[in-house]
N, C-alpha and C positions, 0 to 999 in steps of 0.2 A: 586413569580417569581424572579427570578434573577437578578439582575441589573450590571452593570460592573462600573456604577460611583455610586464615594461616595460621601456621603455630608461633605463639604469642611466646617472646625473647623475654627475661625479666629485664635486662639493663635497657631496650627497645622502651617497653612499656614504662619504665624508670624516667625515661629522657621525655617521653612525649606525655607527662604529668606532669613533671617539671614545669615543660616549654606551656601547656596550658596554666598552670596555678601562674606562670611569672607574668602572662597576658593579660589572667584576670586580674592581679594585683596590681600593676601595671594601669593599667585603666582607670582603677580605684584613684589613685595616687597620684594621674597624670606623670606618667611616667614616659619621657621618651623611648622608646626602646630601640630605635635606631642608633641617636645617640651613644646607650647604653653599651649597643653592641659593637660602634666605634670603637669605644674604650676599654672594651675589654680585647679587641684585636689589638689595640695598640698596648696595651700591658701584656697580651702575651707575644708578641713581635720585642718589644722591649726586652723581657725576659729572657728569650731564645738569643736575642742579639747578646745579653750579659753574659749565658752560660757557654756559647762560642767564643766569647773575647776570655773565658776564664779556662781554654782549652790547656794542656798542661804543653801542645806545639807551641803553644804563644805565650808561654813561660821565661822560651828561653832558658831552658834547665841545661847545667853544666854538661860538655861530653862526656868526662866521665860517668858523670851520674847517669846517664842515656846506654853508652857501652856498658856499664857493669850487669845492665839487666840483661842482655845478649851479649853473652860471653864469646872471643872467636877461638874456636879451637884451633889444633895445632896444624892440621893440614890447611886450614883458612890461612894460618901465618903465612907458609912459606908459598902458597900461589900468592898473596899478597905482595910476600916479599922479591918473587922473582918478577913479579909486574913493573917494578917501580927500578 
């Protein structure tokens, strides 16, 4: 059967109290909120941009230091070695 109410999320209803109290204050204070939410896309775009540039590929980290965490065992050697 059908039902017309949903069951109520706490973090749902968290968000959409939020998003109301920030519209009423907002108003109060002439607050752009378009603006507002410009800038917080672009600090988090920002951000994401810093923690991919601070990846530990883009380090640049020695090979040994890279081999010693995967070690190659001894049957790895010698298919290695009769490769080359």
């Amino acid at each position: 059967m059908y039902s017309p109410f949903q069951e109520y999320n706490y973090a749902d209803v968290r968000d959409r109290q939020y998003l109301l109290t920030l519209h009423k204050h907002a108003k109060k204070v002439n607050l752009d909120v378009d603006r507002y939410n410009q800038l917080r896309d672009s600090i988090a775009q920002t951000e994401y941009d810093l923690k991919r540039l601070r990846d530990p590929l883009q380090l640049q980290l020695p090979i040994q230091h890279l081999n010693s965490q995967y070690p190659i065992s001894s049957s790895q050697e010698k298919d290695s070695g009769s490769k080359e």
